[in-house]
C-alpha positions in Angstrom: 33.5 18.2 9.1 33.9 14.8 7.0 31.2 13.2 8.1 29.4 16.7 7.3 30.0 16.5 4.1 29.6 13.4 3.0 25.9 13.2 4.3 25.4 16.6 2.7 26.5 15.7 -0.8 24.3 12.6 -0.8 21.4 14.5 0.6 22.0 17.0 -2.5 20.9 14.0 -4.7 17.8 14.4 -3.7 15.1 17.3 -5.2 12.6 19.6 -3.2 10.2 17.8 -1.0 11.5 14.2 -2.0 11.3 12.0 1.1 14.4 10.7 2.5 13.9 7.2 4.4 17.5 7.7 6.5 17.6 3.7 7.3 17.8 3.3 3.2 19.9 5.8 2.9 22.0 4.9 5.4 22.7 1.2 4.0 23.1 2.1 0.3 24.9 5.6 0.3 26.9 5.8 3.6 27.3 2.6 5.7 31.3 2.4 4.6 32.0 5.6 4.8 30.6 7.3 8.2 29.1 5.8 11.9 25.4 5.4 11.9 26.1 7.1 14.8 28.1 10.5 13.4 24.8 10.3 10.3 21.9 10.4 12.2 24.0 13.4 14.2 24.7 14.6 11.3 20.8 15.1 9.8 19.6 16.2 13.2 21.9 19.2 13.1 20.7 19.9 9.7 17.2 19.9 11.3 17.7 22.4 13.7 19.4 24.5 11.4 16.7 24.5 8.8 18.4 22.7 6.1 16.4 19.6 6.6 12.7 18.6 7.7 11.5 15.4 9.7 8.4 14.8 8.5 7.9 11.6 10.4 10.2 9.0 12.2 13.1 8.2 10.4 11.8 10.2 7.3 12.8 13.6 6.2 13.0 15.9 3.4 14.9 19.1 1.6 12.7 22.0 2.3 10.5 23.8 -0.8 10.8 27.3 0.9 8.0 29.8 -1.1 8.3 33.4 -0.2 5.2 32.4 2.3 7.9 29.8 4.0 8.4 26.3 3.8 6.0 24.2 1.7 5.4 20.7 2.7 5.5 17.5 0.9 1.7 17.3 -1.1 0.2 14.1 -0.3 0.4 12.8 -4.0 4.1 13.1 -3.3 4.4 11.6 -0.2 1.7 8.0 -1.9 4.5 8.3 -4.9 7.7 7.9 -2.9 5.8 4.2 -1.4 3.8 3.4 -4.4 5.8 4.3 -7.9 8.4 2.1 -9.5 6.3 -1.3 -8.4 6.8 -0.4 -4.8 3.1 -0.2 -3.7 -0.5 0.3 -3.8 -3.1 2.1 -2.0 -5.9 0.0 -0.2 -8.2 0.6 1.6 -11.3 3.5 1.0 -9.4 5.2 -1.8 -9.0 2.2 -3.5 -12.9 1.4 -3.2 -13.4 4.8 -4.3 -11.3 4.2 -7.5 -13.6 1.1 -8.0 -17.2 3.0 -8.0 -17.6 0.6 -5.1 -18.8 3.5 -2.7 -18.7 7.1 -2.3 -17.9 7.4 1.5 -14.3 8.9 2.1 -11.5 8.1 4.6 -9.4 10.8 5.9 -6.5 8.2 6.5 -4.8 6.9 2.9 -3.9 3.2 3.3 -0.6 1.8 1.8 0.9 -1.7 1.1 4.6 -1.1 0.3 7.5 -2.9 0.3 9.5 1.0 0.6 9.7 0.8 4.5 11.4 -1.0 6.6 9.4 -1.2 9.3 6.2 -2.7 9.8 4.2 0.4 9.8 4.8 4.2 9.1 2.7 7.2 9.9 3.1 10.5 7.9 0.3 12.6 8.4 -3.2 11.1 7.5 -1.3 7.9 5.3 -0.2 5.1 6.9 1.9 2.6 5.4 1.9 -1.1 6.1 5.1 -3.1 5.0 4.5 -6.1 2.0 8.0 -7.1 0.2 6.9 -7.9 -2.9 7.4 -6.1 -6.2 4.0 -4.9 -7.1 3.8 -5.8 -10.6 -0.1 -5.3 -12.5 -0.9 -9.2 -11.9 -0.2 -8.5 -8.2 -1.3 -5.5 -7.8 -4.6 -6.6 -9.6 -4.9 -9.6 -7.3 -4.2 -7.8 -3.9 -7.0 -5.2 -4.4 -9.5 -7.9 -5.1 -8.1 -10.1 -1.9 -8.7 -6.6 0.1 -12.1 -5.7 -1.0 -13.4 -9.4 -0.5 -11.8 -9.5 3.2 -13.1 -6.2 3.9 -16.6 -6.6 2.1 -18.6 -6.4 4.8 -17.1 -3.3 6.4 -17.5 -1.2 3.4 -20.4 1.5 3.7 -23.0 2.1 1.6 -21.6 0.1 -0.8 -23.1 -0.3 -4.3 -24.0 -3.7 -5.1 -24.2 -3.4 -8.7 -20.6 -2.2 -9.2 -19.2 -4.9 -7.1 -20.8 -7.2 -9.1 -18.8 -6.0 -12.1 -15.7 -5.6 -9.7 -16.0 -9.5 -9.6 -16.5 -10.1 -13.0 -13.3 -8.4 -14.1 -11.3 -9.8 -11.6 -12.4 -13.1 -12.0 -11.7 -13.4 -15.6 -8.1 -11.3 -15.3 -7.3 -13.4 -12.1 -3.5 -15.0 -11.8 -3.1 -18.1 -9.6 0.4 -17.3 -9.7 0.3 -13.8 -8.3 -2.2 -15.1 -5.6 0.4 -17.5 -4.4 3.0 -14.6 -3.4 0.8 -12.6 -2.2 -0.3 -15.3 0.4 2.5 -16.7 1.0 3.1 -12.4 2.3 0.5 -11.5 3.9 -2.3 -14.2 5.4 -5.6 -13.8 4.6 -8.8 -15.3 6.4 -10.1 -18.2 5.0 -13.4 -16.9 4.6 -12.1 -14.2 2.4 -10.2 -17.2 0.4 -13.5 -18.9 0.1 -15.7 -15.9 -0.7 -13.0 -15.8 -3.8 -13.4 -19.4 -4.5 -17.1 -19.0 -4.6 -16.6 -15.8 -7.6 -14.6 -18.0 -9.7 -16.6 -20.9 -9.8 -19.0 -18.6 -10.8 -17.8 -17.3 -13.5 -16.1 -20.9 -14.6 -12.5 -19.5 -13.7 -10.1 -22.7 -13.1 -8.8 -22.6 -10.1 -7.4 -24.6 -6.9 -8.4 -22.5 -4.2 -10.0 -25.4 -2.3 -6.6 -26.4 -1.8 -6.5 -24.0 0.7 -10.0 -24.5 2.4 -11.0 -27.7 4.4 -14.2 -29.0 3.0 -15.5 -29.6 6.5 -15.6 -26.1 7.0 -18.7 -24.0 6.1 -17.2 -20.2 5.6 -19.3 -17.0 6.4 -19.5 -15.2 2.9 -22.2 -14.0 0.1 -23.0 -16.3 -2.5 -22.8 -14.7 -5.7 -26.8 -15.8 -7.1 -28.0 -14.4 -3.6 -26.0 -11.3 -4.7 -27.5 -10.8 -8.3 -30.7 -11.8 -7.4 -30.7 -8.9 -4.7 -29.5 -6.6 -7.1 -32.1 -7.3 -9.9 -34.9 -7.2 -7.3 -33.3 -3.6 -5.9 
């Protein structure tokens, strides 16, 4: 009944629909207190008796009950709870959306967060791929141009003249610093390292990127004046 209770008051913390990562919770609120055993008992009774909801492995939330029954978690809410407070981003489609780079759609939301614990989480059509770092603006700024280079060629029907732009901006805002962490996180090829290289030369950015490219090497990528000239022909 102690054990009860204790879970219980922490999960009362917690509002409607707010998702409840039970390994975090676990460390921060209860480890002292209760068994990891006697908690994880604990919240799967409160699932079968309808005062809790798994919504994925290790993941749960208080029910929003409507007088139609119980109203899940919106997506918006469930990309918060791994992307706000310099947590995370999205990647992937949604992010090229953002960017005017194309207008095809994803059903699966893509997520670098540093809110799991795990390597990768699944809830529903997001998935979330761990990356412990705080996502600052610098970072976050230089990670979504590292993921649109590395995945440039992937990305259908793309439009050429807003990647162009894309570039632009991200070559003149770019931090050398941020870069650093984020490879020093997460490897990227080198061809996507290069491709990089090749955008800030071109737009007379500084930079020591060949540090990390071997000048015997000849990397698969566009070259920017092939790009512009394409796009002024098209």
């Amino acid at each position: 009944m102690k054990n009860n209770s204790a879970v219980r008051a922490v999960l009362a913390e917690f509002k409607e629909n707010e998702l409840i990562v039970a390994s975090k919770l676990y460390k921060e609120k209860l480890s002292g207190r209760i068994s990891e055993a006697a908690y994880y008992k604990t919240l799967q009774r409160m699932c079968e008796s309808g005062e809790l909801v798994k919504i994925a492995k290790g993941t749960y939330h208080l029910p929003k009950v409507s007088r139609y029954g119980i109203v899940p978690p919106l997506e918006k809410e469930i990309v918060a709870a791994f992307t706000e407070n310099e947590t995370g981003t999205v990647v992937g489609y949604s992010l090229y959306n953002t960017l005017n780079l194309t207008t095809q759609i994803s059903k699966t939301i893509t997520i670098m967060s540093s809110a799991i614990e795990g390597l990768t989480k699944s809830i529903r059509n997001i998935v979330i791929h761990q990356m412990p770092l705080r996502f600052s603006q610098e970072i976050t700024s230089v990670l979504h141009g590292l993921e649109v280079l590395q995945n440039y060629d992937t990305i259908q029907d793309i439009n050429y003249s807003a990647f162009l732009k894309f570039t632009e901006e991200f070559a003149l805002s770019f931090n050398a610093k941020a870069f650093e962490k984020i490879i020093s996180t997460k490897a990227y090829k080198k061809s996507t390292i290069s491709f990089l290289h090749e955008i800030l030369n071109y737009y007379q950015v500084e930079n020591n990127l060949s540090e990390y490219l071997s000048a015997l090497s000849v990397y698969k990528h566009p070259k920017m004046g092939e790009l512009y000239e394409a796009t002024r022909i098209s």
